[in-house]
N, C-alpha and C positions, 0 to 999 in steps of 0.2 A: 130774855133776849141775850141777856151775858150769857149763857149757858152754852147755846148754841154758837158763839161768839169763840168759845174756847176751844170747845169741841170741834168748829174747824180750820182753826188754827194747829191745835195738837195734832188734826188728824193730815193737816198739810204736813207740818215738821218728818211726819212718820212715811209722808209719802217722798218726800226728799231724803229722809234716810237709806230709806230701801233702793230707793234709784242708785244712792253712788253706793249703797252695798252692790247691789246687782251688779252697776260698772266694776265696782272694785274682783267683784266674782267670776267678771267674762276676761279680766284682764288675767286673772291667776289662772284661768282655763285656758288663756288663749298662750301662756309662758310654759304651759304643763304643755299643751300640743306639740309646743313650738321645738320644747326636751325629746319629745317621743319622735315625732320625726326624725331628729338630730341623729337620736341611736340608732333608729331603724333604719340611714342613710350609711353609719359608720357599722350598721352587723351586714348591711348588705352588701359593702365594698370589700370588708374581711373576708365574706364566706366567698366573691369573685375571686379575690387574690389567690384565697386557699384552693381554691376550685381550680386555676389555671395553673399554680406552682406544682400541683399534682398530677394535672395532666401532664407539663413536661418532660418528665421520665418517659412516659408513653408515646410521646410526640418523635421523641429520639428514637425511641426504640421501630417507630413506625417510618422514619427517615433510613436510617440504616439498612430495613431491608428492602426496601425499592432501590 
């Protein structure tokens, strides 16, 4: 009976390991998201800026002749 006694006690331990690993693993997944969004929020506001700084040469050029 001890046997079984250990076995699932060790095998509880193992199953509360893995849980706050996995927590620990969704939280580091959910900080990695949270970076990539971040970037992909500040490359898409450069490439707007960049995008509208260069049309205004053309904006002018298109004012002038009307």
């Amino acid at each position: 009976m001890r046997n079984i006694e250990q076995y699932l006690i060790e095998t509880a331990d193992r199953c509360i390991r893995l849980a706050r690993a996995g927590r620990e693993m969704a939280d580091g997944l959910e900080a990695i998201s949270n970076d990539l969004m971040a970037k992909a929020v500040e490359l898409d506001s450069e490439r707007d800026k960049l995008a509208k700084d260069s049309d205004q040469p053309l904006r002018r050029a298109v004012k002038r002749k009307a």
